[in-house]
Each structure stands twice: as structure tokens, then as C-alpha cells.
N, CA, C and O atoms as CSV, one atom per row, in Angstrom:
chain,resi,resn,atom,element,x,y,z
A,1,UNK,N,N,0.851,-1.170,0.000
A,1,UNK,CA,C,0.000,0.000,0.000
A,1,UNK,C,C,0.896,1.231,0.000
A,1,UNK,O,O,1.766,1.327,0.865
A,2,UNK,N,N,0.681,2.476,-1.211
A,2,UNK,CA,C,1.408,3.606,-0.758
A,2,UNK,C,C,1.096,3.950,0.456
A,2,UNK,O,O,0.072,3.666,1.078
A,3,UNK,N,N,2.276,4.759,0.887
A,3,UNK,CA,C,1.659,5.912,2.224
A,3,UNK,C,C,0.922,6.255,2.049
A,3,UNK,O,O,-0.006,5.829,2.736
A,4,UNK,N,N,0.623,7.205,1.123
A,4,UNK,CA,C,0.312,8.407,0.645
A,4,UNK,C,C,-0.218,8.757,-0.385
A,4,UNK,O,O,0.595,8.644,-1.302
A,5,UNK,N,N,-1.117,9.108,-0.704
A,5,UNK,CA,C,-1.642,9.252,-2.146
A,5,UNK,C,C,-2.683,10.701,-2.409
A,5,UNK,O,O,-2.766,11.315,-1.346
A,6,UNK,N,N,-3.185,11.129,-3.120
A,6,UNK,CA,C,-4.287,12.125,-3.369
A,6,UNK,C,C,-4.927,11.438,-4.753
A,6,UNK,O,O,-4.117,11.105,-5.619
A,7,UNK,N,N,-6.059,11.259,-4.944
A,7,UNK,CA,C,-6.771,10.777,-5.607
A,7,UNK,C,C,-7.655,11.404,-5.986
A,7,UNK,O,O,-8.502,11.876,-5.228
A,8,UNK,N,N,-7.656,11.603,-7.716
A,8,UNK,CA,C,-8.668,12.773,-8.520
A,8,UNK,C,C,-9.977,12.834,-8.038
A,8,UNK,O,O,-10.267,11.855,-7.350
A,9,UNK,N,N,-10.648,13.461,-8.141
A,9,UNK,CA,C,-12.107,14.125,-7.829
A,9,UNK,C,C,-13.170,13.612,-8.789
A,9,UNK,O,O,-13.014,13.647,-10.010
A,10,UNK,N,N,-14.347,13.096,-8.141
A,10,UNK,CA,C,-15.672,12.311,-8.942
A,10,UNK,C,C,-16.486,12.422,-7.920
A,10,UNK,O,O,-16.462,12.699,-6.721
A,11,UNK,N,N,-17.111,12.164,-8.634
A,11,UNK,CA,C,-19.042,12.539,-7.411
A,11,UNK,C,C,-18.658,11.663,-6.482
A,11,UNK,O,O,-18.609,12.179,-5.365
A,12,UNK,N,N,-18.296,10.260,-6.526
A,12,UNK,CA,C,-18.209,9.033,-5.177
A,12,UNK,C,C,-17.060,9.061,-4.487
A,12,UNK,O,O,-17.131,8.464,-3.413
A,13,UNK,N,N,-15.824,9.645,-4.784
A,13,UNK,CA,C,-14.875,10.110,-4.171
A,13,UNK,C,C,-14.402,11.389,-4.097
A,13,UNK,O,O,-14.556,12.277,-4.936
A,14,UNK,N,N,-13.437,11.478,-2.370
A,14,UNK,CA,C,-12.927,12.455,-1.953
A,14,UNK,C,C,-12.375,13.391,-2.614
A,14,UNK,O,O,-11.912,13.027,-3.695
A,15,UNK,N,N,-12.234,14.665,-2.308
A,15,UNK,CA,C,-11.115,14.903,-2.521
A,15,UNK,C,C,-9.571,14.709,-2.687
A,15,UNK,O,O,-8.731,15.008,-3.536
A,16,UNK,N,N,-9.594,13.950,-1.257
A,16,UNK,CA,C,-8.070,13.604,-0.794
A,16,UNK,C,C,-8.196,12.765,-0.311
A,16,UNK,O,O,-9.119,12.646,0.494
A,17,UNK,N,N,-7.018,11.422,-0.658
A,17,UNK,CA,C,-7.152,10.467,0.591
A,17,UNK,C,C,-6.065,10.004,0.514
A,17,UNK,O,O,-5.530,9.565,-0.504
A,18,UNK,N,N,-5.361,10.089,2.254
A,18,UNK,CA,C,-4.333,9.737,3.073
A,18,UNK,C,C,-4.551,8.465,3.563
A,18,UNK,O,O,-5.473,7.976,4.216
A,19,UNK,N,N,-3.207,7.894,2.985
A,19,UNK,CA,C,-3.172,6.707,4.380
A,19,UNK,C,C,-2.330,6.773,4.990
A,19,UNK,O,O,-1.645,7.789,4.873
A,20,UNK,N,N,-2.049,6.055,5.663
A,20,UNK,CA,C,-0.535,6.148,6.902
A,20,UNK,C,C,-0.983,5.044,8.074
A,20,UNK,O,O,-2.078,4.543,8.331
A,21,UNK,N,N,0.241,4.896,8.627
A,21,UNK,CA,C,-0.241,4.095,10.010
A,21,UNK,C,C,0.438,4.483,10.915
A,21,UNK,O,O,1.479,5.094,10.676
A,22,UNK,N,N,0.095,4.271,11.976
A,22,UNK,CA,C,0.667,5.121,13.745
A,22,UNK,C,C,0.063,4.672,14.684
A,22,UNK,O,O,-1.134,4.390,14.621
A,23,UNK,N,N,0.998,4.482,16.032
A,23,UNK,CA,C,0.466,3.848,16.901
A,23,UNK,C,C,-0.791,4.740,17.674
A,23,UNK,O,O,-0.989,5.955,17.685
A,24,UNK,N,N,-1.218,4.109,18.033
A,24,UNK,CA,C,-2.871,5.048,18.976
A,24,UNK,C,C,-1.902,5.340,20.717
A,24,UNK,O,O,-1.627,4.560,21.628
A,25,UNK,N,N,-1.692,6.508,20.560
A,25,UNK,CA,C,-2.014,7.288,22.068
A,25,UNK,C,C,-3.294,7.445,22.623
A,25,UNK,O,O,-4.439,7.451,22.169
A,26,UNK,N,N,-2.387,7.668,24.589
A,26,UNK,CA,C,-3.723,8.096,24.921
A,26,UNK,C,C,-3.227,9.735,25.556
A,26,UNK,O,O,-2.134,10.150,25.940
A,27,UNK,N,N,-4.742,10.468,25.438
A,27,UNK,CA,C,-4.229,11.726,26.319
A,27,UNK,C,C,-5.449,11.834,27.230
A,27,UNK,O,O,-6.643,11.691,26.963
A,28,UNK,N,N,-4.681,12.197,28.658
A,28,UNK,CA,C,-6.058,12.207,29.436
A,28,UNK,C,C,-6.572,13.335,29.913
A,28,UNK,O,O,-7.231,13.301,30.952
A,29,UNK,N,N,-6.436,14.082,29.482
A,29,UNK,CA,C,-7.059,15.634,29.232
A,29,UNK,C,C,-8.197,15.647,30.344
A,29,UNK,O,O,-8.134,14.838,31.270
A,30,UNK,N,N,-9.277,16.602,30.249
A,30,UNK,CA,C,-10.143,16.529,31.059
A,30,UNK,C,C,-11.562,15.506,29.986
A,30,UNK,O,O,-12.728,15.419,29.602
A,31,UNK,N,N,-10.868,15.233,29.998
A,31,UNK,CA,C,-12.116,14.154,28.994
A,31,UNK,C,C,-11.192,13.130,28.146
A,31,UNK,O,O,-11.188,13.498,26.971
A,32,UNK,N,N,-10.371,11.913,28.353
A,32,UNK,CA,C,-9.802,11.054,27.539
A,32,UNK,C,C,-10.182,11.035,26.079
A,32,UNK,O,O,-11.305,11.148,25.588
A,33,UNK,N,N,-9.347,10.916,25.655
A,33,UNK,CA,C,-9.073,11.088,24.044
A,33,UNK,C,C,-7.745,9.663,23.664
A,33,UNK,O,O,-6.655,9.591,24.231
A,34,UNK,N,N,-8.085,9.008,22.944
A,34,UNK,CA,C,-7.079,8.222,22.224
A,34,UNK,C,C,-6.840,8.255,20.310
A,34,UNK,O,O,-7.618,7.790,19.478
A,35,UNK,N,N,-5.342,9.056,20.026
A,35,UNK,CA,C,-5.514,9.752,19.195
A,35,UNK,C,C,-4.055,8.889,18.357
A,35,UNK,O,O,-3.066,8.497,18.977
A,36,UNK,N,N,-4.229,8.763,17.058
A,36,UNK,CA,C,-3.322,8.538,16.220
A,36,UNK,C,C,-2.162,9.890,15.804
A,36,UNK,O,O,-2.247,10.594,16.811
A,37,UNK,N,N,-1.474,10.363,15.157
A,37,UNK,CA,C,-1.004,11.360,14.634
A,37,UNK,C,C,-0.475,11.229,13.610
A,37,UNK,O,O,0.405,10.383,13.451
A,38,UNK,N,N,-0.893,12.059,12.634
A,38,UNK,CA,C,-0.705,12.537,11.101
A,38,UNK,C,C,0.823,12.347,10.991
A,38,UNK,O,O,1.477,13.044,11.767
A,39,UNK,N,N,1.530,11.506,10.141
A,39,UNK,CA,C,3.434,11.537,10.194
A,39,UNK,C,C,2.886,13.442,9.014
A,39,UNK,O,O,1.821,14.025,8.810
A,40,UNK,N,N,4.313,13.679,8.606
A,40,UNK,CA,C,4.776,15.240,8.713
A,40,UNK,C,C,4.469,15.656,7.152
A,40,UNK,O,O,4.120,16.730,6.663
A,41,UNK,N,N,4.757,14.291,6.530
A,41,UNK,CA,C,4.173,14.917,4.945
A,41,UNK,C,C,2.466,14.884,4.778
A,41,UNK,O,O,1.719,15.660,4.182
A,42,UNK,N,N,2.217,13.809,5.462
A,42,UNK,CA,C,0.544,13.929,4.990
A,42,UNK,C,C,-0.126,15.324,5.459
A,42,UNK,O,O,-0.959,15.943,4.796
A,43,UNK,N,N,0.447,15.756,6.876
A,43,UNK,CA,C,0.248,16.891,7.306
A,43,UNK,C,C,0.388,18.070,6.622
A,43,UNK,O,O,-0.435,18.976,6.749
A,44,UNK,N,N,1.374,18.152,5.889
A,44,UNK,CA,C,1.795,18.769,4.559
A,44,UNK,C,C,1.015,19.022,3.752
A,44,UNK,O,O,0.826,20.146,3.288
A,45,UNK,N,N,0.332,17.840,3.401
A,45,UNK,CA,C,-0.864,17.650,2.440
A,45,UNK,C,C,-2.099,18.498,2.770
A,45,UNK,O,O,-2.640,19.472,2.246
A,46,UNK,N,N,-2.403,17.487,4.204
A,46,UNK,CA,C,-3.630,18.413,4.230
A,46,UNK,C,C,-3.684,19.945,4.835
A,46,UNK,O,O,-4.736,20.581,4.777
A,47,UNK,N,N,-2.440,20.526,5.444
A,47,UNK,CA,C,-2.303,22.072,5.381
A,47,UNK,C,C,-2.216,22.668,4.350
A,47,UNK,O,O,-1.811,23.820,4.507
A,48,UNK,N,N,-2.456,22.339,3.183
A,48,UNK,CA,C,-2.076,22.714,1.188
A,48,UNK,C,C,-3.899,23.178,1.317
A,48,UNK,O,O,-4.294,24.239,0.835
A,49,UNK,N,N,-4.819,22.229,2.011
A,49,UNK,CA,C,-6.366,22.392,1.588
A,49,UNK,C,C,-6.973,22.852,2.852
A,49,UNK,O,O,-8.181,23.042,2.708
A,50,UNK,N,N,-6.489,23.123,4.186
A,50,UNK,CA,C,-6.827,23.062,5.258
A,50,UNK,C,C,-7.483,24.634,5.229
A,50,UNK,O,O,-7.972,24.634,6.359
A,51,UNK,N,N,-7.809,25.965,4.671
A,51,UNK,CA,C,-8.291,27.040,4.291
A,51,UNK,C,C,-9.540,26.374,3.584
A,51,UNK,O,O,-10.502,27.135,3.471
A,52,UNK,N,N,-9.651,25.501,3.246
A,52,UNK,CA,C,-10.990,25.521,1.936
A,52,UNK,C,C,-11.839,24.226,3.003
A,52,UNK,O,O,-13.018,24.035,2.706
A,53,UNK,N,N,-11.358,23.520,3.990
A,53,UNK,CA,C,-11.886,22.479,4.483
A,53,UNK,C,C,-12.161,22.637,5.793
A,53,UNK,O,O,-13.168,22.038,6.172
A,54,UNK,N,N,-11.423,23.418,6.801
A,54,UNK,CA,C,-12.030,23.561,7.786
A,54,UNK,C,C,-13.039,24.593,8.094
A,54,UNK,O,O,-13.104,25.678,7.516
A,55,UNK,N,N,-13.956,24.125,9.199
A,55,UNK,CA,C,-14.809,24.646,10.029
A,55,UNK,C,C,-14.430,25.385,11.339
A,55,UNK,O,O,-14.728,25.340,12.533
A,56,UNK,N,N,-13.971,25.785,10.866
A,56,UNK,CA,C,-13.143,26.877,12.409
A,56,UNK,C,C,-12.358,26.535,13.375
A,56,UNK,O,O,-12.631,25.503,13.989
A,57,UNK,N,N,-11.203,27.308,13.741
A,57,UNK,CA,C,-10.432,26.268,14.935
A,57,UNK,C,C,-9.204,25.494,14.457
A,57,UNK,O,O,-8.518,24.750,15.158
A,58,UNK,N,N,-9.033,25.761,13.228
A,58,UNK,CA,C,-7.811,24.481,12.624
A,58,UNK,C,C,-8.561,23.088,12.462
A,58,UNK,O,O,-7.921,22.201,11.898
A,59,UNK,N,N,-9.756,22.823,12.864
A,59,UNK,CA,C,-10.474,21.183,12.536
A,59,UNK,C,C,-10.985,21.183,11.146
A,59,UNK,O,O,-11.557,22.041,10.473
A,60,UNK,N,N,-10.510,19.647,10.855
A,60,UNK,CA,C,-10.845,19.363,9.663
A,60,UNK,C,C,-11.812,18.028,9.344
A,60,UNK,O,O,-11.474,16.925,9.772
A,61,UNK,N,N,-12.765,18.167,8.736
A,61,UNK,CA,C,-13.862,17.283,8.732
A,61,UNK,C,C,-13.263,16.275,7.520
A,61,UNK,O,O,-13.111,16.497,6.319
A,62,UNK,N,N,-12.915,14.774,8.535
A,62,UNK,CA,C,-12.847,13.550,7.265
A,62,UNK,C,C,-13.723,12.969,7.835
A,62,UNK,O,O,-14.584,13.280,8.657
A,63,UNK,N,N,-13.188,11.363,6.908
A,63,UNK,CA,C,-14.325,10.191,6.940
A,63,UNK,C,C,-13.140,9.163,7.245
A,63,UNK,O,O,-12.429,8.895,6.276
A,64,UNK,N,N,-12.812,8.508,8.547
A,64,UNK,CA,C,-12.013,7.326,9.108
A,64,UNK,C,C,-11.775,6.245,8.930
A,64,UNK,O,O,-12.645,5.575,9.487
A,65,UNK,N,N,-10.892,5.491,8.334
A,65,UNK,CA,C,-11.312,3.848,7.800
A,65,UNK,C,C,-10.503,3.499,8.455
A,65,UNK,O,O,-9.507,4.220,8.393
A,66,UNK,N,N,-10.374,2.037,9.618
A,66,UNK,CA,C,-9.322,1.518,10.024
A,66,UNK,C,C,-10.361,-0.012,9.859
A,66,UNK,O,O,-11.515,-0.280,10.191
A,67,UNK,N,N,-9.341,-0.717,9.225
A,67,UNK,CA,C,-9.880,-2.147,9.341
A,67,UNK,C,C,-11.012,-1.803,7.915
A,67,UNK,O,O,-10.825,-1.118,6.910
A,68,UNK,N,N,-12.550,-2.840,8.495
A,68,UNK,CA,C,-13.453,-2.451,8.122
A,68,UNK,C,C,-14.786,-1.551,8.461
A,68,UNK,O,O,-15.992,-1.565,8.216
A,69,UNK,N,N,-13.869,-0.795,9.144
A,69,UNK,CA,C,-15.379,0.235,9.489
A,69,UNK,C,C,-14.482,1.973,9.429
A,69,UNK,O,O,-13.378,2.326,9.841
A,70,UNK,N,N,-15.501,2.650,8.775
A,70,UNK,CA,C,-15.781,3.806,8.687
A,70,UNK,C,C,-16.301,4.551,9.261
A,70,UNK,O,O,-17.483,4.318,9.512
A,71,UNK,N,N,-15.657,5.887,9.787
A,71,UNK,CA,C,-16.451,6.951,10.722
A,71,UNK,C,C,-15.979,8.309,10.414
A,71,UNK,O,O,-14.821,8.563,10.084
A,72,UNK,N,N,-17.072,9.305,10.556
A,72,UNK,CA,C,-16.888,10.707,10.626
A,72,UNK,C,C,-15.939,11.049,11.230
A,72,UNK,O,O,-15.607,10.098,11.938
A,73,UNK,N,N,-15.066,12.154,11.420
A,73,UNK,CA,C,-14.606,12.932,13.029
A,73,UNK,C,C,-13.659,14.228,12.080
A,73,UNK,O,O,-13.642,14.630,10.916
A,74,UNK,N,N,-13.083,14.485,13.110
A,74,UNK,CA,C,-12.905,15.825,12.298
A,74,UNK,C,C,-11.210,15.609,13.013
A,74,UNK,O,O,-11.233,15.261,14.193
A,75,UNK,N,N,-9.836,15.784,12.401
A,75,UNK,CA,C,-8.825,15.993,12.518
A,75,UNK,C,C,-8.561,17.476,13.888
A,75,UNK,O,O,-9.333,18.433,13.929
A,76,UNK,N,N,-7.468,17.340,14.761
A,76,UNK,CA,C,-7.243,18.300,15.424
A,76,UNK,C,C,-5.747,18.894,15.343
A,76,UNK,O,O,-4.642,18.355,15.269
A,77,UNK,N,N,-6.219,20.349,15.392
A,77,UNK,CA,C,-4.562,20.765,14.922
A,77,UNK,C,C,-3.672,20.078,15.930
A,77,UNK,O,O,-4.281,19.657,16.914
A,78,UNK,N,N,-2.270,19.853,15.907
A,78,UNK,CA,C,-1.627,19.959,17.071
A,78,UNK,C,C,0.089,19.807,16.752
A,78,UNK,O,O,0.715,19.000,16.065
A,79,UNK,N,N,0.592,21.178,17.736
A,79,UNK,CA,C,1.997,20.856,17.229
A,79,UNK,C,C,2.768,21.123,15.447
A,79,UNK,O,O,3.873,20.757,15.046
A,80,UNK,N,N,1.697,21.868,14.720
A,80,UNK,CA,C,2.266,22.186,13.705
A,80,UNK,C,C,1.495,21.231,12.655
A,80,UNK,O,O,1.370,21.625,11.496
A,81,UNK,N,N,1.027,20.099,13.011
A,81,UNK,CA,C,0.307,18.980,12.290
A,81,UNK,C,C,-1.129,18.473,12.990
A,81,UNK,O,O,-1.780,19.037,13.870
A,82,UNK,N,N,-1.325,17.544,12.476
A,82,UNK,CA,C,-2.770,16.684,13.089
A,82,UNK,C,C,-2.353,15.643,13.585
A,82,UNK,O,O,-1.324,15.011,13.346
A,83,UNK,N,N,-3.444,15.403,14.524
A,83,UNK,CA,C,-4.018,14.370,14.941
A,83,UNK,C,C,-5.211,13.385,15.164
A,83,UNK,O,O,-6.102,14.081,15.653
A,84,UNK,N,N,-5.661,12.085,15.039
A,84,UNK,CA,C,-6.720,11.204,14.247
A,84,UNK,C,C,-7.284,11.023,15.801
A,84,UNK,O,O,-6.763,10.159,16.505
A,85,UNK,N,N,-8.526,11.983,16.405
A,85,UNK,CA,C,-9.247,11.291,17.350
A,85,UNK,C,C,-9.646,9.661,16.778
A,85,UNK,O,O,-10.013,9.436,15.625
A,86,UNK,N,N,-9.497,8.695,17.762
A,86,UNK,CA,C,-9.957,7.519,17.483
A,86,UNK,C,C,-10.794,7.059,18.399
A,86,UNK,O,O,-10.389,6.601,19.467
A,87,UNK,N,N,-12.180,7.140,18.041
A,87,UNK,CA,C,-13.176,7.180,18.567
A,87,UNK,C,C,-13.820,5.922,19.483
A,87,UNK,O,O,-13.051,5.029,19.127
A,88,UNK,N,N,-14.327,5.571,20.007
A,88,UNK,CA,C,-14.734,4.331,20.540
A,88,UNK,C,C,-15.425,3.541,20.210
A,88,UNK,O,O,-15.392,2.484,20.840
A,89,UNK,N,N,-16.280,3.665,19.187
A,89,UNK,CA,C,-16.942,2.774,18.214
A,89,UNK,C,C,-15.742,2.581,17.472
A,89,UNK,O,O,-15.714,1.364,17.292
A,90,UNK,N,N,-14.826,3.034,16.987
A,90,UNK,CA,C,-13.527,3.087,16.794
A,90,UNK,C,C,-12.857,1.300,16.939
A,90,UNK,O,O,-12.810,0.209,16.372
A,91,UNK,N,N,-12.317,2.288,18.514
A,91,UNK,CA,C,-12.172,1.109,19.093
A,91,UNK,C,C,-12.554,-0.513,19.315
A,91,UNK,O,O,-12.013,-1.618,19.278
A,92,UNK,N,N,-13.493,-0.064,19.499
A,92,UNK,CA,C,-14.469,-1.310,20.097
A,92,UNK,C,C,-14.822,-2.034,18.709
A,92,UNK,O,O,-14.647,-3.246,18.836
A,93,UNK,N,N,-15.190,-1.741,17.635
A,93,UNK,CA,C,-15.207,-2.184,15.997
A,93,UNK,C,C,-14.045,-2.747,15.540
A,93,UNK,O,O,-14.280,-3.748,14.864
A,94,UNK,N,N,-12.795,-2.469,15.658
A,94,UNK,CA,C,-11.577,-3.197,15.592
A,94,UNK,C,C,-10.503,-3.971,16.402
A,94,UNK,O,O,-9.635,-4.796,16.113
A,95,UNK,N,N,-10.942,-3.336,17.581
A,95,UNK,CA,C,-10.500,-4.111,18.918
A,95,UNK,C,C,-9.227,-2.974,18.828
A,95,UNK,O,O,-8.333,-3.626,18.288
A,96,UNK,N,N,-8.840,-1.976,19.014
A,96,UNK,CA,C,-8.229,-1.025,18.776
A,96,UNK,C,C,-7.587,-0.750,20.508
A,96,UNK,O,O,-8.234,-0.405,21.496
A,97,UNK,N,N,-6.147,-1.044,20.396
A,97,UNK,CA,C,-5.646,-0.152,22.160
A,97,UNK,C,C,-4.972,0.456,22.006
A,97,UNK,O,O,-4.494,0.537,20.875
A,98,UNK,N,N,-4.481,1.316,23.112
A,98,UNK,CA,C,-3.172,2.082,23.643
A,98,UNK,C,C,-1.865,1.252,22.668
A,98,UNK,O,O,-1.946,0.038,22.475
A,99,UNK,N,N,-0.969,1.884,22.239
A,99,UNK,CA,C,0.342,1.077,21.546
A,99,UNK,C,C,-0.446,0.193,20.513
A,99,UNK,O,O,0.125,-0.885,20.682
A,100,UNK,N,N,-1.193,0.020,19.758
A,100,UNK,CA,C,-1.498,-0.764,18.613
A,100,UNK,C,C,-1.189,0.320,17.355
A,100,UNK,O,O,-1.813,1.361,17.152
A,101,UNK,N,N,0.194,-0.324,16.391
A,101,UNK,CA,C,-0.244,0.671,15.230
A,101,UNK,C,C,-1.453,0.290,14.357
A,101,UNK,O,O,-1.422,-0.901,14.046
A,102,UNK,N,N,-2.354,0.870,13.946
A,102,UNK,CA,C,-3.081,0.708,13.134
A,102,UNK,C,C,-2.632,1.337,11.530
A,102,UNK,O,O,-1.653,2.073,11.402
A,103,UNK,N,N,-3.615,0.870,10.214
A,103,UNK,CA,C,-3.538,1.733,9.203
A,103,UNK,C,C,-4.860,2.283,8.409
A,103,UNK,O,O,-5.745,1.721,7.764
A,104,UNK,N,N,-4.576,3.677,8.764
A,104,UNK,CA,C,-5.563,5.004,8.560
A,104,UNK,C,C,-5.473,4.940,7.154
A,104,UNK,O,O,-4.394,4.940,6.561
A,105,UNK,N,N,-6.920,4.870,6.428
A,105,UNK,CA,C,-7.366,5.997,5.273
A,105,UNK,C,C,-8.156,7.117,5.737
A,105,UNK,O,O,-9.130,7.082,6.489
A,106,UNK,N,N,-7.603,8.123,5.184
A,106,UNK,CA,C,-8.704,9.825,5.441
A,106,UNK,C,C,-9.027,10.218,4.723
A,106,UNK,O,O,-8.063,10.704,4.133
A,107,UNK,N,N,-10.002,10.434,4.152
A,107,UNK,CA,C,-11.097,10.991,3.480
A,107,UNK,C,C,-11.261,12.434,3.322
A,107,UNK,O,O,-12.157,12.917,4.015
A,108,UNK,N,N,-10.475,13.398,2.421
A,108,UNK,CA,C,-11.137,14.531,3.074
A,108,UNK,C,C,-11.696,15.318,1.631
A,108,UNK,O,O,-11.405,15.161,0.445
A,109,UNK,N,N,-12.795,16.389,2.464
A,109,UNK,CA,C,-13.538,16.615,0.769
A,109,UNK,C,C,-13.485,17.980,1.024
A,109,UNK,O,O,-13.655,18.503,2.126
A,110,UNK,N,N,-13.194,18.658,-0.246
A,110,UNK,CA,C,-13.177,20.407,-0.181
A,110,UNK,C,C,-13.937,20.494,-0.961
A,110,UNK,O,O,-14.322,21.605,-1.327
């Protein structure tokens, strides 16, 4: 599988779609979060469209594929790049933990 790819534009597909893989952190903030992070070129990528795609705040609205299941969520700035909230249907749909790398497709549409 490439890393990395961007893939032309049609009614049934994205704009853009990233893959990559990274291990799942946890952060325990005032509300736990277990989050993947964007490596530095894809980040690259999507700061090139991140003016035409986000909704305020530096967040960016994709569509999540790990395994076989798909989910909404929206990317969070951090540190110069993103990071992949990984959600708990997430989780619990792939059997997903702390230290597991997984491999991310992102979806994103401008």
C-alpha cells in the first residue's frame, strides 16, 4: 500500500485520501481522548487544503477507515500537524488499544 496518495475528484470520491499508520495514544485531558497522529508529509498535504476544508479552529472534517469500518470525526490541529481522534466505536469495531499501530485511510472533501 502507498503511504500516501491524493486521488482525482468524482461525485463518489474524496477529494483527498491519506493513508498512513501510527500507533494510537492516549491523552487524558479533562475528557480522555485516544488519538493517532498525522506523520509530517501527509500533514503537509492536508495544510495545502486546510483554508478551503475547515470549520473553524484548525479542525478538519474527514471520513475514518481503520480495518473495516468507517467513521466521521474531524482531525485536530496539534503541534504544527494533526491528529486522528480515534473514537470508541472506533475502538471497540476493531479491537483497537493504547500502543497498537493501526492503518488510517482519510477521506477529506473540499
Amino acid at each position: 500500500m502507498p503511504r500516501s496518495h491524493a486521488r482525482a475528484n468524482s461525485p463518489q470520491a474524496p477529494d483527498m485520501e491519506l493513508r498512513f499508520a501510527g500507533p494510537v495514544w492516549f491523552w487524558r485531558g479533562p475528557a480522555p481522548f485516544h488519538f493517532v497522529t498525522v506523520p509530517a508529509a501527509e500533514s503537509e498535504m492536508i495544510h495545502d487544503v486546510a483554508g478551503i476544508v475547515t470549520y473553524g479552529w484548525g479542525m478538519i472534517p474527514v471520513r475514518v477507515t481503520v480495518g473495516s469500518t468507517t467513521l466521521s470525526t474531524s482531525l485536530w490541529p496539534k503541534d504544527g500537524g494533526y491528529i486522528v481522534p480515534i473514537k470508541k466505536a472506533l475502538q471497540d469495531s476493531e479491537s483497537i488499544a493504547v500502543d497498537d499501530v493501526i492503518e488510517i485511510t482519510l477521506d477529506i472533501d473540499a
